[in-house]
N, C-alpha and C positions, 0 to 999 in steps of 0.2 A: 475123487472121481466125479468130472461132471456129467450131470446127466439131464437128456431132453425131452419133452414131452412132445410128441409126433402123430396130427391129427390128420387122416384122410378123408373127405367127404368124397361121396358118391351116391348115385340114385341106387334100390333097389332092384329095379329092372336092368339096368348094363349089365353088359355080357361081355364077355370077349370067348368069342365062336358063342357053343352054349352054354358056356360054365357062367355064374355068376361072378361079375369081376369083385367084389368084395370078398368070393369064396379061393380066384385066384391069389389076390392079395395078400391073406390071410397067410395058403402059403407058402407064396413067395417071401413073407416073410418069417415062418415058421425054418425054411430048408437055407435064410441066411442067418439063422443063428439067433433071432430073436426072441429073448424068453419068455415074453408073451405080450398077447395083443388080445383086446374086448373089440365087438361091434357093436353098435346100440340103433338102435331102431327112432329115426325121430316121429312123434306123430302130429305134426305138423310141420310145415316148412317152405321154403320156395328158394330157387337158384338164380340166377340169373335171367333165365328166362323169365320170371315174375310167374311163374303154374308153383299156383297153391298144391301140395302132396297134403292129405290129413288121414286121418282113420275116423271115421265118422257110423254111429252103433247102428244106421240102419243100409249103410254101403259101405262095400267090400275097397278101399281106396289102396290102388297098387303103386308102386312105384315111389313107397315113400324114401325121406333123405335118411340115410349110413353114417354114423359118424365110428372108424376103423380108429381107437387110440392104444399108443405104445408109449410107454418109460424104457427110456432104454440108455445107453453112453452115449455120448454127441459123438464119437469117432465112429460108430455103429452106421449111425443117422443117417449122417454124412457121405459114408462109404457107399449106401446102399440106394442113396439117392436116385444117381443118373438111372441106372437100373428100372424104380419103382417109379418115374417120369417116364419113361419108355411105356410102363406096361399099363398106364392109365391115360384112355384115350380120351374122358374129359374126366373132370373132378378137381379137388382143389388138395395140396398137400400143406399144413401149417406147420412149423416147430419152433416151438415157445422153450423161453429156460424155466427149469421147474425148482423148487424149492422140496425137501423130500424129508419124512423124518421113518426110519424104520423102525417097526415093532420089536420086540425082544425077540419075539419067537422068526424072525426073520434076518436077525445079525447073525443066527449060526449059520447061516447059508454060508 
């Protein structure tokens, strides 16, 4: 079974209406069947625009970069693409092939 690793970035601050779109994302991909996804918080970084995002200990800096990653099957990925391009009104979606070795305690699944 191949399987891919599927990276979404996104700012902190987007929205889609008031929800955070990384909180819609989530689960949008939770309700298609994906068995799971992490967000990570970067604390620093910059997009396109070239605007530094940081966390810095004596200001509060908002709007840092998201990076959304899934292991999931490429036929998953792939399906649910057009979909997760529709519901991200900017950000970037990457999927890289992964190389994967599972634990024991994880073959019983």
């Amino acid at each position: 079974m191949a399987y891919k690793l599927l990276n979404i970035y996104v700012d902190e601050d987007d929205k889609i209406g008031k929800q955070p779109l990384y909180e819609a994302v989530i689960h949008f991909l939770r309700d298609r069947g994906i068995k799971g996804a992490t967000v990570f918080k970067g604390v620093f970084g910059w997009g396109p625009d070239g605007v530094i995002h940081t966390v810095r200990l004596l200001r509060v800096s908002g709007n840092l970069p998201l990076k959304i990653e899934v292991i999931e099957e490429e036929e998953k990925i792939k399906a649910l693409l057009p979909e997760l391009q529709k519901l991200l009104s900017k950000g970037l979606i990457t999927i890289s092939p992964l190389e994967y070795y599972f634990t024991p305690q994880n073959e019983a699944h």
